[in-house]
Structures are given as C-alpha cells and as structure tokens.
Backbone bond lengths (Angstrom), bond angles and torsions (degrees), N, CA, C in turn:
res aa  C-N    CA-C-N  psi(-1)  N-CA   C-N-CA  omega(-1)  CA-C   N-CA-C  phi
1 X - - - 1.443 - - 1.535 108.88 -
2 X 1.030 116.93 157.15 1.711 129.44 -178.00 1.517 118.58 -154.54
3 X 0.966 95.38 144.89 1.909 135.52 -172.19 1.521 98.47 -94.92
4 X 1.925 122.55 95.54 1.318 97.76 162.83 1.853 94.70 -116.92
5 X 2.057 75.85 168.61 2.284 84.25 -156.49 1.319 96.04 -136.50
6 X 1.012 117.79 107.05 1.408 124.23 159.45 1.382 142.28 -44.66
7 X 1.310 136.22 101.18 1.661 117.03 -147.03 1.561 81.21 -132.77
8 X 1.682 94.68 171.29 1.426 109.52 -172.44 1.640 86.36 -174.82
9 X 0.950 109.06 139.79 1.937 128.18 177.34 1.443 111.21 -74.98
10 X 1.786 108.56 65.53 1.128 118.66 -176.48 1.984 102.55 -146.54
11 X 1.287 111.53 177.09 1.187 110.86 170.22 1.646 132.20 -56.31
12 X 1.731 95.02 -49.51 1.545 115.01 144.72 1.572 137.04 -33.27
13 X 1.434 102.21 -51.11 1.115 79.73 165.47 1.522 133.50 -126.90
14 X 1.289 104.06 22.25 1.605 115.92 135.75 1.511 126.23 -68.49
15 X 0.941 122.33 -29.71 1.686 120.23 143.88 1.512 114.39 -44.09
16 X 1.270 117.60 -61.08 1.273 127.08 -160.05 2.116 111.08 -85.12
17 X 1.295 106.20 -14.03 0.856 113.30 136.97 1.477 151.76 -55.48
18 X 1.239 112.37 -52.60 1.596 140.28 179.06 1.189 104.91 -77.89
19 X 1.665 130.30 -18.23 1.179 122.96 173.51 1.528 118.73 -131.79
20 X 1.277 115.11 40.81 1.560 152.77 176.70 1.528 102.82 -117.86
21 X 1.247 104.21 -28.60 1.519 104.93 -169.41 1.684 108.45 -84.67
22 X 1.434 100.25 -51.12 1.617 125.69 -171.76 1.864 83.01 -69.75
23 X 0.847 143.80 -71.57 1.494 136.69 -168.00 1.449 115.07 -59.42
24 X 1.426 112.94 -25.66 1.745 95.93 175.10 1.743 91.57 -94.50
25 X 0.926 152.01 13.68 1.809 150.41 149.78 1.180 105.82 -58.89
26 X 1.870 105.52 -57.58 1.683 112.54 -158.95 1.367 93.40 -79.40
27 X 1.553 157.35 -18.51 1.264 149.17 179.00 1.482 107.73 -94.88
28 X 1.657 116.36 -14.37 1.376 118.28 174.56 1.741 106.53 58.89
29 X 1.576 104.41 45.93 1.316 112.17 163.65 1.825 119.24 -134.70
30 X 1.148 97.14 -174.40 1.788 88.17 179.50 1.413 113.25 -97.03
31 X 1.146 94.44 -162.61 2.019 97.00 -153.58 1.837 101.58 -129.74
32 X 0.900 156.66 97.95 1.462 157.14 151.26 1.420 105.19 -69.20
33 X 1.921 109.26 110.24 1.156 108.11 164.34 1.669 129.44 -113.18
34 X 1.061 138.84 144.12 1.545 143.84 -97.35 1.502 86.06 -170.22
35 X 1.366 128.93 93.90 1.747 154.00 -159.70 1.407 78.17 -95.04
36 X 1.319 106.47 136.67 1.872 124.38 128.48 1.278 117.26 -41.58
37 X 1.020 105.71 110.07 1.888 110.98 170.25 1.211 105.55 25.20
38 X 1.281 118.81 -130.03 1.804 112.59 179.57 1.632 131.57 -83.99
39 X 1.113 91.88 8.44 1.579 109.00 -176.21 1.891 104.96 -42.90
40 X 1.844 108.66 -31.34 1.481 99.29 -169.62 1.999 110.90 -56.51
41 X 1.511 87.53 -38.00 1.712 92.77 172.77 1.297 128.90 -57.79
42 X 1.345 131.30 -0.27 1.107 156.00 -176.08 1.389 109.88 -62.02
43 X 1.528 131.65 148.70 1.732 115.74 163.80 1.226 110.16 -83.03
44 X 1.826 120.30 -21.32 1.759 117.22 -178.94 1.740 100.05 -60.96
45 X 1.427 102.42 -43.03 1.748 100.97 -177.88 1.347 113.21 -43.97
46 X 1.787 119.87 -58.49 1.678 117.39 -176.42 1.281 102.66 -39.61
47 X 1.523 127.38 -53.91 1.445 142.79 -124.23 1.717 92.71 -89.58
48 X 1.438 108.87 -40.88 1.861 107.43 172.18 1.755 104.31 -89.25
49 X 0.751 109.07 -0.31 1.778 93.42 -172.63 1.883 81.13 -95.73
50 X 1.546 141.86 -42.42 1.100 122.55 -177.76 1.292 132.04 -54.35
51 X 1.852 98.30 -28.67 1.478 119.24 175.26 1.511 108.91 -59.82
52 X 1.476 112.82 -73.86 1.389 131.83 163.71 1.486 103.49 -31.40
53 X 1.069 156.95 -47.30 1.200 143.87 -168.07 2.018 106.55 -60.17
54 X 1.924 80.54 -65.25 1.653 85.78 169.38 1.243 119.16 -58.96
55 X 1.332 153.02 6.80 1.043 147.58 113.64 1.128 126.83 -31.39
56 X 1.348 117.19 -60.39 1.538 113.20 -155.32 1.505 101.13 -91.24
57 X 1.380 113.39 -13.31 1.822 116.58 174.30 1.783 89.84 -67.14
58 X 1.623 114.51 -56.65 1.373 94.94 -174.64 1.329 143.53 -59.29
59 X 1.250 107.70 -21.69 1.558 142.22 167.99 1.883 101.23 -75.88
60 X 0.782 126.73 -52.07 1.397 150.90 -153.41 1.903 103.66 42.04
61 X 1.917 77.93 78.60 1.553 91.66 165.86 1.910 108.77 -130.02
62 X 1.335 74.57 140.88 1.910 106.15 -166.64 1.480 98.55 -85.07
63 X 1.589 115.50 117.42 1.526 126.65 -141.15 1.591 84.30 -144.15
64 X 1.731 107.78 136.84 1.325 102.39 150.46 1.284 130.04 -147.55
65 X 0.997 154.81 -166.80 1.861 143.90 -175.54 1.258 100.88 -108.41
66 X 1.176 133.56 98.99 1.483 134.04 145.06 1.595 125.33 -22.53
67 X 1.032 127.48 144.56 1.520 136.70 170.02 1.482 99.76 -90.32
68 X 1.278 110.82 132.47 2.054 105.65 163.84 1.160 86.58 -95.66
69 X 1.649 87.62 162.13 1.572 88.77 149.30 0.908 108.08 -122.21
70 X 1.686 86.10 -172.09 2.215 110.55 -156.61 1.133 101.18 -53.73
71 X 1.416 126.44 159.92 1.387 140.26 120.83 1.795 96.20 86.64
72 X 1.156 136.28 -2.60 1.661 145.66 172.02 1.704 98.29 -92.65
73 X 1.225 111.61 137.39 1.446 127.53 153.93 1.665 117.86 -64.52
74 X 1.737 103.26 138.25 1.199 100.29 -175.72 1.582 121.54 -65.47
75 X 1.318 118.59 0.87 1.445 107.26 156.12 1.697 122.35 -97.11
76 X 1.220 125.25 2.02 1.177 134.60 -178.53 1.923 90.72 -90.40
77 X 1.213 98.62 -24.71 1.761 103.57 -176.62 1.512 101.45 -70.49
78 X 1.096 112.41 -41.07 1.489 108.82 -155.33 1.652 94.24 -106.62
79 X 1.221 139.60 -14.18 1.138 136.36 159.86 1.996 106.71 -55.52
80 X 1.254 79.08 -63.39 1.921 77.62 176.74 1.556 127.49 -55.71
81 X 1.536 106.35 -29.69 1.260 111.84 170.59 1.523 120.91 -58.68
82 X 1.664 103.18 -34.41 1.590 108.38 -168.99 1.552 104.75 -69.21
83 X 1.351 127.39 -27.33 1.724 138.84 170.34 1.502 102.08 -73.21
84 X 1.254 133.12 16.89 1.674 116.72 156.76 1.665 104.06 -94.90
85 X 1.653 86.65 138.37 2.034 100.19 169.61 1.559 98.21 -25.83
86 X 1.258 92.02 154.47 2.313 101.24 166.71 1.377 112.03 59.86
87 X 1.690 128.05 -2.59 1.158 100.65 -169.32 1.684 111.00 -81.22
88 X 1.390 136.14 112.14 1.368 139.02 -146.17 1.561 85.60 -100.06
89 X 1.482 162.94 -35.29 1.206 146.32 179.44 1.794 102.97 -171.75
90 X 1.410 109.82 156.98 1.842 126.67 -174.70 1.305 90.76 -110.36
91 X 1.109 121.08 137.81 1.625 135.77 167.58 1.886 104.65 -114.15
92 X 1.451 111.76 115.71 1.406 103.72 166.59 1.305 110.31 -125.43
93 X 1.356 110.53 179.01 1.766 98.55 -169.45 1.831 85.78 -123.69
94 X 1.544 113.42 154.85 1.199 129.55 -158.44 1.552 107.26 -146.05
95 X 1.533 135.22 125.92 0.941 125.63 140.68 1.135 157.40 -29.97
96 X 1.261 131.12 133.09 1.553 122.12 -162.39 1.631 103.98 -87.12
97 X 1.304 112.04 125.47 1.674 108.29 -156.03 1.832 76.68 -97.38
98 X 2.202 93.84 -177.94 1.107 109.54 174.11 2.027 101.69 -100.71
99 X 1.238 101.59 177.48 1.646 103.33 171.75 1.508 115.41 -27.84
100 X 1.898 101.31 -62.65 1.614 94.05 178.84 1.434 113.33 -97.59
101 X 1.035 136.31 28.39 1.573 148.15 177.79 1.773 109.06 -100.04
102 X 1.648 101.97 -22.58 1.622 116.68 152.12 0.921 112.91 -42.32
103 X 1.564 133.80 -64.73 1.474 131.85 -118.62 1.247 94.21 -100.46
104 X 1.560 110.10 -5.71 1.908 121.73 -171.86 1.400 106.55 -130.08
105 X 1.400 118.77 82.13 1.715 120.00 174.20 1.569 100.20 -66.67
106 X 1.698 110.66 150.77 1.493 115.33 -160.69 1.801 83.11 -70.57
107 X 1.296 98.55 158.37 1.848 111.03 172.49 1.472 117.45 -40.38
108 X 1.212 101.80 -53.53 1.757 107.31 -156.06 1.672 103.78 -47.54
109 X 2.050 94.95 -57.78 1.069 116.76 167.17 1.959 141.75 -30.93
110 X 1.674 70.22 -59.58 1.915 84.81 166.62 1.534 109.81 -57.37
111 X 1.306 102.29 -44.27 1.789 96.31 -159.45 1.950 115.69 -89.98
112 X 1.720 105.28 10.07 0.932 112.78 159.41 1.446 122.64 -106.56
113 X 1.102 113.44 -11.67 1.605 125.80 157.98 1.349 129.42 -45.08
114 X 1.749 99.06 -57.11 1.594 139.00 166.43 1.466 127.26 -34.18
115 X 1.678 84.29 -71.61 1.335 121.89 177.30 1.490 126.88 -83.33
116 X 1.141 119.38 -5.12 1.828 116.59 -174.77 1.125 113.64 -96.97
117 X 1.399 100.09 140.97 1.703 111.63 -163.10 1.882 114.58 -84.94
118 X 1.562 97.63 0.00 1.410 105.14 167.04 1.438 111.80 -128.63
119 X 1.471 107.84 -145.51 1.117 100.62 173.32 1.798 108.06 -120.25
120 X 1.650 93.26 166.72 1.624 104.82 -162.93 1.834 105.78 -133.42
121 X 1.193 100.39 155.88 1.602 121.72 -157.59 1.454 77.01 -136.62
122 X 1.601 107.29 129.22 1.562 114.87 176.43 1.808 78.81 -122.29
123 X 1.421 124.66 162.33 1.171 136.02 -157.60 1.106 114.53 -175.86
124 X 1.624 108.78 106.84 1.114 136.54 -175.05 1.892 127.57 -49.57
125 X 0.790 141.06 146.37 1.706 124.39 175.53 1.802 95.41 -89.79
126 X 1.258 110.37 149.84 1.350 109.48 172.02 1.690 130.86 -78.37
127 X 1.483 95.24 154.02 1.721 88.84 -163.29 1.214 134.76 -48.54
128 X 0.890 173.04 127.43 1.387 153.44 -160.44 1.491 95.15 -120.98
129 X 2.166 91.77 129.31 1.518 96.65 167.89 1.470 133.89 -82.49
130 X 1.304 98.45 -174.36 1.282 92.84 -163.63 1.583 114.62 -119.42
C-alpha cells in the first residue's frame, strides 16, 4: 500500500508534507512524493526532501520522488497517481480560506477532490502566531 503527497515549496505543502510522512509510519507503508511542476528543481525542494528524509529514517518510511509527466497539470498528475494498484490515500496541502474563500476551494485542489480514485486528506499549514 502507498501514501502519495503532493508538495510544492510553500507553507501548504510543508504541512502536507510533515503529515504524509507521520501517516505513511502510522499505516507502516511508503510514501510517493509528487512536486509541483518544477518546484523539485528548486533549492527549498533539496532543503525539505533532507528534512523529509530525517523523517522517514525516524519513521523508517521508504519515500520516493515521482517523475510527472510532460505537458499534464500537477493535479491531472496526482489524479492519475491515485488510479495506481496500492495507492491507499493522496495527501495535499490547502490554504486556509476566508468565510467566502470556502465556497471556492483553489482549482488544483477542487479537481483532486472530484477526481481521485481514492481517498484524500487536504491539510492545512499551521497557524502562525501573532
């Protein structure tokens, strides 16, 4: 069974990271992670995949970087991912909307909600005080 997690070099999905990690431990499965467009080329990417590693040594969960492919949107990526054998749940990370910022989940989001052939954990970044 497998845990795939959607990340992007944002608050979101360092949330959605950190708790992709802790959920493929507690299911005692591995983790497929699934970059924003080019974000993996990124230096924030090295800088969380080192974190995430020490995670998954602490967890001792077996994690790996997905390939997208060309020319598909990263939710058409992770929609297709959720239709591979074993995939047991998609973790994405989501903004904390306002009252009417509810009634409109951002796209990517909505249409992996919609569209996923399992089930999905959207995951908030934590509050930050003030």
């Amino acid at each position: 069974m497998t845990v795939v997690l959607s990340y992007s070099p944002s608050p979101e999905g360092r949330g959605a990271l950190a708790f992709g990690f802790a959920e493929a431990s507690m299911r005692a499965t591995d983790l497929v992670v699934i970059a924003d467009g080019d974000s993996a080329s990124g230096p924030d990417f090295e800088a969380a995949m080192r974190e995430a590693q020490a995670m998954a040594e602490a967890g001792e969960v077996s994690w790996r970087i997905a390939e997208n492919v060309p020319d598909r949107s990263h939710a058409d990526n992770l929609i297709d991912a959720s239709y591979e054998a074993g995939v047991d749940l998609l973790v994405v990370g989501m903004r904390r909307r306002s009252p009417v910022g509810k009634l409109l989940l951002g796209s990517m989001t909505q249409q992996v909600l919609l569209d996923a052939h399992c089930p999905v954990t959207a995951v908030k970044p934590p509050l930050r005080l003030r």
